[in-house]
C-alpha positions in Angstrom: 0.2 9.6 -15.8 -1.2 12.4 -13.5 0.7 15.3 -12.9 3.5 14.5 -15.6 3.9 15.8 -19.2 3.0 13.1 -22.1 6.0 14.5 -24.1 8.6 14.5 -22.4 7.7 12.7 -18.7 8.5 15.7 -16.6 6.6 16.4 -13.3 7.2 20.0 -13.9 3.8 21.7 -14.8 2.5 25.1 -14.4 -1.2 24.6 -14.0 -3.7 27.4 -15.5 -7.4 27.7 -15.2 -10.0 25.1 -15.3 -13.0 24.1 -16.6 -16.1 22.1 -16.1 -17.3 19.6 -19.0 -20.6 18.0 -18.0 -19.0 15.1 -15.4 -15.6 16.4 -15.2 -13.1 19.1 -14.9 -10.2 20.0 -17.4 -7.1 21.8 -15.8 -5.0 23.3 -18.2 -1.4 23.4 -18.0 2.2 24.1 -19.6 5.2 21.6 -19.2 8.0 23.7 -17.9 10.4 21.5 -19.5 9.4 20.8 -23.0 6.9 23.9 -23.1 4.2 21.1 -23.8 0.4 22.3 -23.6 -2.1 20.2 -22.8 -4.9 19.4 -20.2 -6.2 16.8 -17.6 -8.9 15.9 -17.2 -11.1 14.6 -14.2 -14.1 13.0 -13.6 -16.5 14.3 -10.8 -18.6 12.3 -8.2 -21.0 13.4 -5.6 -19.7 12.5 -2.2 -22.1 14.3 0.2 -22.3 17.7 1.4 -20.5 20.1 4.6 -21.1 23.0 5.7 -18.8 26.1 5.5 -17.2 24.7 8.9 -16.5 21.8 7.6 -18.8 19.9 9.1 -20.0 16.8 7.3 -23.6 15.3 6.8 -22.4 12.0 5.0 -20.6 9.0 6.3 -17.9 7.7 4.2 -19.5 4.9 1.8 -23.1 6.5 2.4 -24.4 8.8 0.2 -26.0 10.8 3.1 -26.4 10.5 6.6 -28.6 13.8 6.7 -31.8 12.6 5.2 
């Protein structure tokens, strides 16, 4: 499950850096609790772009609107 330590259940985890791999991202983290190390990892979809206002140029369930 997301966000909790395979050991030991605990929702206590101290993310560290991440990582890209091809498709996805890895976030590395220690379990508070158990002192567990491990990673997540995520896979990565295009969703459409914004600008640095946050202004969007896609509508939701379009891949753009800005052709």
């Amino acid at each position: 499950k997301s966000g909790h330590c395979p050991k030991c259940g605990s929702n206590n985890l101290k993310y560290d850096d991440h990582e890209f791999n091809g498709d996805s991202v890895i976030f590395n983290y220690e379990c508070k609790k158990c002192n567990f190390l491990g990673y997540e990892e995520y896979t990565c979809n295009f969703i459409g772009h914004s600008d640095t206002y946050g202004e969007s140029f896609w509508n939701e369930g379009e891949e753009t609107n800005n052709d």
